[in-house]
Backbone as CSV, one residue per row, in Angstrom:
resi,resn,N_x,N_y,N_z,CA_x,CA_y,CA_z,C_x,C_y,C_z
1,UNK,-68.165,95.606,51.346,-68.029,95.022,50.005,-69.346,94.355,49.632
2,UNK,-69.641,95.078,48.507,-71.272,94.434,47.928,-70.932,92.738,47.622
3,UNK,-71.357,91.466,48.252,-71.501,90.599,48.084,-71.965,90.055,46.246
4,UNK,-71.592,88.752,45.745,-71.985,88.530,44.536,-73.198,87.896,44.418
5,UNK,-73.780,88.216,43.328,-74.883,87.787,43.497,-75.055,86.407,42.981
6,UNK,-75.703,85.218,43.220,-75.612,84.265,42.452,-75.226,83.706,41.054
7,UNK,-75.691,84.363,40.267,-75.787,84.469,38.781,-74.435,84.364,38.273
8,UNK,-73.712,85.663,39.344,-71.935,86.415,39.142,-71.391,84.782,39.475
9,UNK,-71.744,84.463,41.020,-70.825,83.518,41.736,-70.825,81.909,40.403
10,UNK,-71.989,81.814,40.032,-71.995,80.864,38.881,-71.079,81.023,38.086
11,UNK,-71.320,82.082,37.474,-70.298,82.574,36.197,-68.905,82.447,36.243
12,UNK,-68.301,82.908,37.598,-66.569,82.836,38.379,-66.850,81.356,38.477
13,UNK,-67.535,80.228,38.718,-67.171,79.075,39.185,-67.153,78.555,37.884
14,UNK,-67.640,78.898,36.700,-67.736,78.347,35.708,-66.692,78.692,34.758
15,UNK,-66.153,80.292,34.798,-64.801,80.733,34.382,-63.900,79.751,34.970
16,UNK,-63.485,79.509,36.103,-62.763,79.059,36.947,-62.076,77.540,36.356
17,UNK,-63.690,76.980,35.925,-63.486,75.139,35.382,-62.894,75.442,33.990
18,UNK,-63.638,76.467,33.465,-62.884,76.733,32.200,-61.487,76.846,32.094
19,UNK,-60.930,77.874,32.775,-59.352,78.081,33.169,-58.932,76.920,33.300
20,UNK,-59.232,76.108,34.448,-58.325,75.006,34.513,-58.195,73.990,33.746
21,UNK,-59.498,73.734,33.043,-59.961,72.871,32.187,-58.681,73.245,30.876
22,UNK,-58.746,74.417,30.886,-57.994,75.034,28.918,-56.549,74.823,29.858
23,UNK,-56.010,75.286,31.320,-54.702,74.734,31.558,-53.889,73.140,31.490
24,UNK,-55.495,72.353,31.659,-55.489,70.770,32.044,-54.907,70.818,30.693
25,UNK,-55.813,71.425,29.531,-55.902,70.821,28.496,-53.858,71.234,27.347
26,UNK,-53.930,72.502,27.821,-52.710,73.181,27.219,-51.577,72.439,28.469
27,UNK,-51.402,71.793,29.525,-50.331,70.527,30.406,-50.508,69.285,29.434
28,UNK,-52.036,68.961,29.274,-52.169,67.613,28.417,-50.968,67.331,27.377
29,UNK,-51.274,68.843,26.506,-50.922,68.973,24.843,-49.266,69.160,24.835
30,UNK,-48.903,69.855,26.149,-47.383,69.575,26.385,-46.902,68.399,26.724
31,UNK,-47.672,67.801,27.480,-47.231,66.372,28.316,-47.009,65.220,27.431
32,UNK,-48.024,65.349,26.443,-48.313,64.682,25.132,-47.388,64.779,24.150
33,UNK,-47.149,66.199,23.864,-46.450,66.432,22.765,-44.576,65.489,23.568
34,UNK,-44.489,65.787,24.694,-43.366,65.815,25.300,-42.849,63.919,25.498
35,UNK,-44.133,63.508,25.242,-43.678,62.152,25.305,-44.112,61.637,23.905
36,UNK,-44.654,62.294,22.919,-43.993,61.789,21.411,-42.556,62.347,20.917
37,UNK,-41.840,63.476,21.824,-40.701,63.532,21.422,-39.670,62.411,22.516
38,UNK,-40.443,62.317,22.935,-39.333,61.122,23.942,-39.408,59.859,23.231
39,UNK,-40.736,59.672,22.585,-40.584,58.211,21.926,-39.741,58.007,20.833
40,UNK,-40.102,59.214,19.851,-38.996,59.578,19.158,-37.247,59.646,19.227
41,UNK,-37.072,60.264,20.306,-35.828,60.293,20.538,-35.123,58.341,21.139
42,UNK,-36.284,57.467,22.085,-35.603,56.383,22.163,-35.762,55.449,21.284
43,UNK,-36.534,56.136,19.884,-37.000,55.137,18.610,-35.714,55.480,18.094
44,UNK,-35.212,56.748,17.647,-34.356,57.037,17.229,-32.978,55.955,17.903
45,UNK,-32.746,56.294,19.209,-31.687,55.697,20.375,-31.495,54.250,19.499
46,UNK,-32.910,53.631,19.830,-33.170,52.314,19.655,-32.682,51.526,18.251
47,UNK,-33.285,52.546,17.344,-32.446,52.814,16.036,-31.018,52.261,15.897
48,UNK,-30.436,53.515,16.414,-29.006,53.757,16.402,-28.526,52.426,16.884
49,UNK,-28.701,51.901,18.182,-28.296,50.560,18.619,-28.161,49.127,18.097
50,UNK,-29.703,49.121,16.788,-30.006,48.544,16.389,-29.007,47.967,15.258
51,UNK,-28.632,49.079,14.435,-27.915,49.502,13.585,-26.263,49.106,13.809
52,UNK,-26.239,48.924,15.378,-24.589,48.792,15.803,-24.789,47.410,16.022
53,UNK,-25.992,47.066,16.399,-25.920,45.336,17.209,-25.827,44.921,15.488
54,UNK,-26.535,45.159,14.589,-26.133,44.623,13.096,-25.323,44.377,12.680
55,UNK,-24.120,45.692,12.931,-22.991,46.096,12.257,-21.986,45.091,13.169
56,UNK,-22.343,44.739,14.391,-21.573,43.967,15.467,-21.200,42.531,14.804
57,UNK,-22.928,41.770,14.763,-23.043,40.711,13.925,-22.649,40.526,13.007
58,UNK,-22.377,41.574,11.980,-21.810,41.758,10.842,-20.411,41.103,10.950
59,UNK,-20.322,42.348,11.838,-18.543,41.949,11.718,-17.886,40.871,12.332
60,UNK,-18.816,40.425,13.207,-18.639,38.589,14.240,-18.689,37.785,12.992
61,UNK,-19.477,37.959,11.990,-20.092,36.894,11.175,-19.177,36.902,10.304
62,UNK,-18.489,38.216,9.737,-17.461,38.304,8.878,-15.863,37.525,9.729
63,UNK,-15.311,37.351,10.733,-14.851,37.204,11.513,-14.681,35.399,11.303
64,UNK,-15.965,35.115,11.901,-15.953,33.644,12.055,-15.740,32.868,10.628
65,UNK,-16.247,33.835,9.600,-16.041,33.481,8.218,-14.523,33.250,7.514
66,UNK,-14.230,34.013,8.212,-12.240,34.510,8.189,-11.711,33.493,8.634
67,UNK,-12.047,32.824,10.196,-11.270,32.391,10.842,-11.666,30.811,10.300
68,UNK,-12.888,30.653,9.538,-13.428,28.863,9.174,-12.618,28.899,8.063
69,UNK,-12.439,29.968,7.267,-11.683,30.048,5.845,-10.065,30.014,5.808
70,UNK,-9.767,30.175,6.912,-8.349,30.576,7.121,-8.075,28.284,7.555
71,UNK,-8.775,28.268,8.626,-8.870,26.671,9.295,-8.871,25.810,8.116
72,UNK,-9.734,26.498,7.150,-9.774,24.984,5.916,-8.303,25.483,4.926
73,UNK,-8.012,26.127,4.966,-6.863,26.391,4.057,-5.480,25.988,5.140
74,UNK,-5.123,26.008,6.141,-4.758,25.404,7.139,-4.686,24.133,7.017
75,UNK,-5.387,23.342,7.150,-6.006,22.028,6.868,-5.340,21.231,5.406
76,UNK,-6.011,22.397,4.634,-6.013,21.734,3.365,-4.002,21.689,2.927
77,UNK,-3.522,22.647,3.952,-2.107,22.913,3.637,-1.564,21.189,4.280
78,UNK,-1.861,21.355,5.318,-1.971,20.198,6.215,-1.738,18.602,5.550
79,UNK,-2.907,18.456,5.113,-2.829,17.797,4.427,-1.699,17.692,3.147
80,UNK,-1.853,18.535,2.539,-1.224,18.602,1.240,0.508,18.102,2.072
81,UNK,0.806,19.037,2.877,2.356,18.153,3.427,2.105,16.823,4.111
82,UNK,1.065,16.764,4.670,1.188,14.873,4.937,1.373,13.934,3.801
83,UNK,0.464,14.463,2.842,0.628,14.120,1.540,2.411,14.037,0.780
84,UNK,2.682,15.158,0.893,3.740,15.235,0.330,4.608,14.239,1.312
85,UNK,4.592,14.497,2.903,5.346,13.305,3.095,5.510,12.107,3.141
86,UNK,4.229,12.093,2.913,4.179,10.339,2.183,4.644,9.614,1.129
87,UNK,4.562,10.332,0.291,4.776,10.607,-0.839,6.502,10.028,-1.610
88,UNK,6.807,11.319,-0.291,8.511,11.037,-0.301,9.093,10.341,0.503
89,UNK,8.481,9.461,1.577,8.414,8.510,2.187,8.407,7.522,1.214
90,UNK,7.022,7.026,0.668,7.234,6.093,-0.599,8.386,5.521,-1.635
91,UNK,8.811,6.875,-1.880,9.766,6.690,-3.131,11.271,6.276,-1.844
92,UNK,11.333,7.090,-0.755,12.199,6.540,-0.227,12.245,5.080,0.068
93,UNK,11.037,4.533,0.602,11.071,2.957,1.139,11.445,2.483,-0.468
94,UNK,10.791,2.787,-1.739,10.999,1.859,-2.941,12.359,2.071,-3.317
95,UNK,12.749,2.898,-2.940,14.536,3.516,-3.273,15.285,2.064,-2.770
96,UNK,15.076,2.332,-1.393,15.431,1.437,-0.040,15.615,-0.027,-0.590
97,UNK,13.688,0.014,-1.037,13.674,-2.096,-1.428,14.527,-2.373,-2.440
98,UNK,14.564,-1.638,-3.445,15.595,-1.814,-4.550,16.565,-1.842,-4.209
99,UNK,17.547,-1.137,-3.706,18.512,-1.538,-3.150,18.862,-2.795,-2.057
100,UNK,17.763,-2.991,-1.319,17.353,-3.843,-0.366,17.876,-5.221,-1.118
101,UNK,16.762,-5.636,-1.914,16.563,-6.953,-2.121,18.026,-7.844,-3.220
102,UNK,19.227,-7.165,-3.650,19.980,-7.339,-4.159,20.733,-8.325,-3.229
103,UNK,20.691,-7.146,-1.884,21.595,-6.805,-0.742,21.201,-8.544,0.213
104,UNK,19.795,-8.749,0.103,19.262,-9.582,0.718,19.283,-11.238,0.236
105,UNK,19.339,-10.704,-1.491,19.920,-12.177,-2.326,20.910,-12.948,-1.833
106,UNK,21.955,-11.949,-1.247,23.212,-12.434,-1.687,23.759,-12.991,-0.488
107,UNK,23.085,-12.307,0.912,23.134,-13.197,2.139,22.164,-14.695,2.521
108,UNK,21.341,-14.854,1.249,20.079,-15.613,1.313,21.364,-16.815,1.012
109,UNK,21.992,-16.651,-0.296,22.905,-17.483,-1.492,23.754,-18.452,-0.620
110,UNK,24.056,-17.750,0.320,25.574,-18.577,1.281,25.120,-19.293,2.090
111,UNK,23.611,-19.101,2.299,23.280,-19.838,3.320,22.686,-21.006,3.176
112,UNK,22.765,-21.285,2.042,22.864,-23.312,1.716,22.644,-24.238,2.552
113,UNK,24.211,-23.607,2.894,24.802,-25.212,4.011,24.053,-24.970,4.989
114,UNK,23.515,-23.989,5.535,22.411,-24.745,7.114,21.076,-24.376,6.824
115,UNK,20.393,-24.897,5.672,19.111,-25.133,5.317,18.340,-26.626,5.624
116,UNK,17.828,-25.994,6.430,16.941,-26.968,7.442,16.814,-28.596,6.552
117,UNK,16.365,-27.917,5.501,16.384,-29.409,4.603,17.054,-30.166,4.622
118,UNK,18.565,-29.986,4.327,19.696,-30.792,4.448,20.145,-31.395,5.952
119,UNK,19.344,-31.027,6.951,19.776,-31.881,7.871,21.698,-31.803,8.383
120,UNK,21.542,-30.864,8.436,23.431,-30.790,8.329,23.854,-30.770,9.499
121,UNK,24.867,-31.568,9.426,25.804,-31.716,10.783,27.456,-31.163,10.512
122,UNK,27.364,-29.411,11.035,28.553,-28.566,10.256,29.646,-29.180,10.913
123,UNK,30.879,-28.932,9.801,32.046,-29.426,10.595,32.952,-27.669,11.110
124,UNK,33.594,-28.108,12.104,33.957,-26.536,12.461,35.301,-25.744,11.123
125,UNK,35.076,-26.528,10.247,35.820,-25.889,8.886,34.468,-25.003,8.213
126,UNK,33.255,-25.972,8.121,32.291,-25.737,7.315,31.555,-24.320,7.981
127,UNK,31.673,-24.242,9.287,31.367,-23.100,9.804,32.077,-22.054,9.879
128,UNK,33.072,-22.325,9.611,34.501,-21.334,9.520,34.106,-20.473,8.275
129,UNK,33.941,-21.132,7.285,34.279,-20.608,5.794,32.566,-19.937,6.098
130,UNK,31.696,-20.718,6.276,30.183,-19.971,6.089,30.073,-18.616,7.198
131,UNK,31.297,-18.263,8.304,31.242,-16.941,8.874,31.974,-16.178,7.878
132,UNK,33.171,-16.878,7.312,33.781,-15.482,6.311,33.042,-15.200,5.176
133,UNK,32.404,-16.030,4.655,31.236,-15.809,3.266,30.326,-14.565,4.084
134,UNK,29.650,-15.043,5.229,28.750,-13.952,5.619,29.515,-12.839,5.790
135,UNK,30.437,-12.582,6.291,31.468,-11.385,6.704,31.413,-10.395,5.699
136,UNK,32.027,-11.085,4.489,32.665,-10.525,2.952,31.103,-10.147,2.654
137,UNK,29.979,-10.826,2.913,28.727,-10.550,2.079,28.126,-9.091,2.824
138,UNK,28.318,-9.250,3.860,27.812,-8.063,5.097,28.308,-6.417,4.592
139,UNK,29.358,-6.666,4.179,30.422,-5.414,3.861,30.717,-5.414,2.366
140,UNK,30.405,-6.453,1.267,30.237,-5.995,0.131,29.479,-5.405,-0.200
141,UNK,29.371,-4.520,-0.739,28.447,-2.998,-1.735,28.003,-2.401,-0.663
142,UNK,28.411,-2.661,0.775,27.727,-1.902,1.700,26.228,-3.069,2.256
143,UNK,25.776,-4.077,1.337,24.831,-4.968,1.792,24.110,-4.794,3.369
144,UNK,25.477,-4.627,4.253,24.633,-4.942,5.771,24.240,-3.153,6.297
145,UNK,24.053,-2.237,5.509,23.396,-0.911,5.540,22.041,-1.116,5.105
146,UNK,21.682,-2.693,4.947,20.262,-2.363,4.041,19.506,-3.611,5.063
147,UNK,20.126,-3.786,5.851,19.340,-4.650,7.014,18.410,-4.089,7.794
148,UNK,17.142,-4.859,8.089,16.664,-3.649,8.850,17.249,-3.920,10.422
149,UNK,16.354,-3.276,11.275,17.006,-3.662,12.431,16.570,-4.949,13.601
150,UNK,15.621,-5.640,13.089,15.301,-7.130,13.048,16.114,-7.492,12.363
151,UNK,16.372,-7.501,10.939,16.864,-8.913,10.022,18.531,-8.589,10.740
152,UNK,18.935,-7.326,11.320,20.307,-7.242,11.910,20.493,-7.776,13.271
153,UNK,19.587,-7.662,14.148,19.333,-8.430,15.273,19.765,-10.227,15.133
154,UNK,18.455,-10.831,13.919,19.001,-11.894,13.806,19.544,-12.374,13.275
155,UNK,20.521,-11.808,12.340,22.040,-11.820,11.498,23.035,-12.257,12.616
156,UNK,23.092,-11.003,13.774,23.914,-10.990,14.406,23.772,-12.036,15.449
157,UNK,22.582,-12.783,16.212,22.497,-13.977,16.646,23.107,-14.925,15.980
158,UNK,21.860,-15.273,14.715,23.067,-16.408,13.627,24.659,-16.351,13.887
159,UNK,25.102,-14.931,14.272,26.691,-15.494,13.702,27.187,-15.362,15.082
160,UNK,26.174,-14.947,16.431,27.205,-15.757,17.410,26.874,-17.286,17.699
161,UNK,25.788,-18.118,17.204,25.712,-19.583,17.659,26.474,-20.132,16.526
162,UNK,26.799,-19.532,15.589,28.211,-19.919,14.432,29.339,-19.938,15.030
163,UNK,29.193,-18.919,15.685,30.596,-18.430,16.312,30.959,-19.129,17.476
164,UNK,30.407,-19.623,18.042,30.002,-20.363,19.723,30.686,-22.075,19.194
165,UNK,31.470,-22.547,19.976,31.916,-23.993,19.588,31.121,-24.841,20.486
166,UNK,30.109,-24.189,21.109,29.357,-25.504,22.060,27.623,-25.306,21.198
167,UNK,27.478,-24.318,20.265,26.533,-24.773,19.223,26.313,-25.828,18.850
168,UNK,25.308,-26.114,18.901,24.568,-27.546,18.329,24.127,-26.948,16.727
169,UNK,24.454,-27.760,16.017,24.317,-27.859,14.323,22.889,-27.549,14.646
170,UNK,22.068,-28.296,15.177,20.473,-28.073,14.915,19.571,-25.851,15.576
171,UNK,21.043,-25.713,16.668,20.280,-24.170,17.185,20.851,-23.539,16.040
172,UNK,22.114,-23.414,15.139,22.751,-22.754,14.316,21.530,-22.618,13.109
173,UNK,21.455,-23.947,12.873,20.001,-24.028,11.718,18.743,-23.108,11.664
174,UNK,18.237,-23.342,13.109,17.272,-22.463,13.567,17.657,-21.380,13.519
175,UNK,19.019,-20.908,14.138,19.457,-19.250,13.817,19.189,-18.778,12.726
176,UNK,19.818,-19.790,11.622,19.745,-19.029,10.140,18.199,-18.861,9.662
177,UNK,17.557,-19.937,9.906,15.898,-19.729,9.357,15.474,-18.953,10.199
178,UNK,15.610,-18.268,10.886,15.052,-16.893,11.666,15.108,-15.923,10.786
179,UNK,16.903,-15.846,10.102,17.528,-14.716,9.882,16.368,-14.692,8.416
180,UNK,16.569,-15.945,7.682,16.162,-15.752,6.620,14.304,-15.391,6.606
181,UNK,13.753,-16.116,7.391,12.234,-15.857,7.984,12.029,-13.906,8.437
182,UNK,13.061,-13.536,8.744,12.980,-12.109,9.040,13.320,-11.241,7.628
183,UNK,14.589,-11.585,6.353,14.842,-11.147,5.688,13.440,-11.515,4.551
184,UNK,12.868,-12.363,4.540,11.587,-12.332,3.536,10.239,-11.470,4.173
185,UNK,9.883,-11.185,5.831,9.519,-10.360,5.956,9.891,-8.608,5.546
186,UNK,11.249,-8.582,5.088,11.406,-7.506,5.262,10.837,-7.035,3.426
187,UNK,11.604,-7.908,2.668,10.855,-7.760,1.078,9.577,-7.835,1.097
188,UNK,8.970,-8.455,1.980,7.316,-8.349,1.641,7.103,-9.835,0.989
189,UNK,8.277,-10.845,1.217,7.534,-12.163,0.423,6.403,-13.258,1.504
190,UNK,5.922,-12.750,2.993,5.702,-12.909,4.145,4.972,-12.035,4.598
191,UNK,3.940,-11.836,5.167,3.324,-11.143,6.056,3.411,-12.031,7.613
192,UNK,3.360,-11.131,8.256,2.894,-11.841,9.716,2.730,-13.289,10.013
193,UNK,1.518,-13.313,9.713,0.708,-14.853,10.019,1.797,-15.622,8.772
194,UNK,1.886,-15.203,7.600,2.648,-16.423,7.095,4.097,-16.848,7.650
195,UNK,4.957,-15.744,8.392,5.973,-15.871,8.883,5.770,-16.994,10.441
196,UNK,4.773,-17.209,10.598,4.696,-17.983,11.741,4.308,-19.695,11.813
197,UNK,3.912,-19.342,10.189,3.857,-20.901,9.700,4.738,-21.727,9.376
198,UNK,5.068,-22.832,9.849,6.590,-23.384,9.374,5.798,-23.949,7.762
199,UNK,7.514,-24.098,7.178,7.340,-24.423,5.834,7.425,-25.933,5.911
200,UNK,8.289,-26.331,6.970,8.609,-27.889,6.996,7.255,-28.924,6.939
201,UNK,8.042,-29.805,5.261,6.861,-30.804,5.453,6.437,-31.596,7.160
202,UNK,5.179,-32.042,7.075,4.784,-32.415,8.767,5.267,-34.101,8.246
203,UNK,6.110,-34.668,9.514,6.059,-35.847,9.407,5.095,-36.865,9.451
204,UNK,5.200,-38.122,8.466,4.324,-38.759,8.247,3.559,-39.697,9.539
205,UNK,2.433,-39.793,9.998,2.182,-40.921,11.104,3.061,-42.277,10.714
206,UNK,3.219,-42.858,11.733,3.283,-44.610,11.609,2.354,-45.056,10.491
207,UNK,1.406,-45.069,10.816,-0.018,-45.666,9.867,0.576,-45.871,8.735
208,UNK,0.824,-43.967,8.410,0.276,-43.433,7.088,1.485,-44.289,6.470
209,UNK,3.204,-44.436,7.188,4.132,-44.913,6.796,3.908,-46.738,6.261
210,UNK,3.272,-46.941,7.448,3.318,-48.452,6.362,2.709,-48.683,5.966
211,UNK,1.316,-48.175,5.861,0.396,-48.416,4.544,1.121,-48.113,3.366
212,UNK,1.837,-46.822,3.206,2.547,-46.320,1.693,3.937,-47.248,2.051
């Protein structure tokens, strides 16, 4: 086999770089082309995802919007029946006092005779007749339905140290100014602190007595 001659062997080594060079170059242009369709396709992907995480938020956002809108109307219902039961609460208690304070006159009226003022020393007639006055007053128009359940508590004390023959005129007294001290709390002519204040004038010092 005739050997090549230099010139040839150049030429094949230089074909050769060429070949691989135009293969490098036609792998490049695929490799290339092959990863702008890949970018494409996870731009696209990325896209698509993008588009759902939106539509996600969307619909979370629509959601939470529902559920804050639904809470204040809830609320606002809420209210509106606290409202309303107050309301009808109100007119009930003013129903109540009106009827109340008739009811409350008329057990106030009998109780005269053991008003602290008078200093009274009952006779067991005088206590007799002042349990049947309360009795008849308790059960006329229905009156003792409008007690509350304090001013009935100390109704019903009052009329056992009435009722009791080893009562002392002075605990009977005190019974009744309870009863009545509880029945002006109940109209509202008393708050608290004033119910704890006695009304009784304070006795005078010595001094003050014989100087005046």
């Amino acid at each position: 086999m005739q050997s090549l001659t230099f010139t040839q062997q150049l030429i094949l080594t230089i074909a050769d770089k060429l070949l691989i060079a135009a293969v490098l170059v036609l792998v490049g242009y695929w490799l290339n082309k092959r990863l702008e369709q890949f970018k494409s396709h996870e731009a696209e992907k990325l896209q698509v995802l993008k588009g759902q995480q939106d539509g996600l938020i969307a619909i979370f956002k629509a959601q939470q919007d529902l559920t804050l809108e639904m809470r204040r109307e809830q609320q606002a219902l809420a209210k509106e029946f606290r409202d309303l039961q107050a309301q009808k609460e109100l007119q009930m208690t003013a129903q109540i006092a009106s009827a109340r304070l008739p009811a409350y006159a008329k057990l106030w009226e009998i109780q005269e005779v053991v008003s602290p003022t008078l200093k009274p020393e009952l006779s067991p007639q005088q206590r007799k007749e002042l349990e049947t006055k309360l009795r008849a007053a308790f059960f006329q128009n229905g009156n003792g339905i409008f007690l509350s359940h304090s001013a009935l508590t100390a109704y019903r004390t009052a009329m056992e140290r009435l009722q009791d023959a080893d009562s002392k005129s002075e605990a009977i007294v005190k019974a009744f100014s309870e009863l009545r001290k509880q029945l002006k709390l109940d109209v509202k002519i008393y708050n608290e602190e004033e119910a704890m204040t006695s009304t009784q004038p304070k006795p005078q010092s010595t001094a003050a007595s014989k100087s005046a």
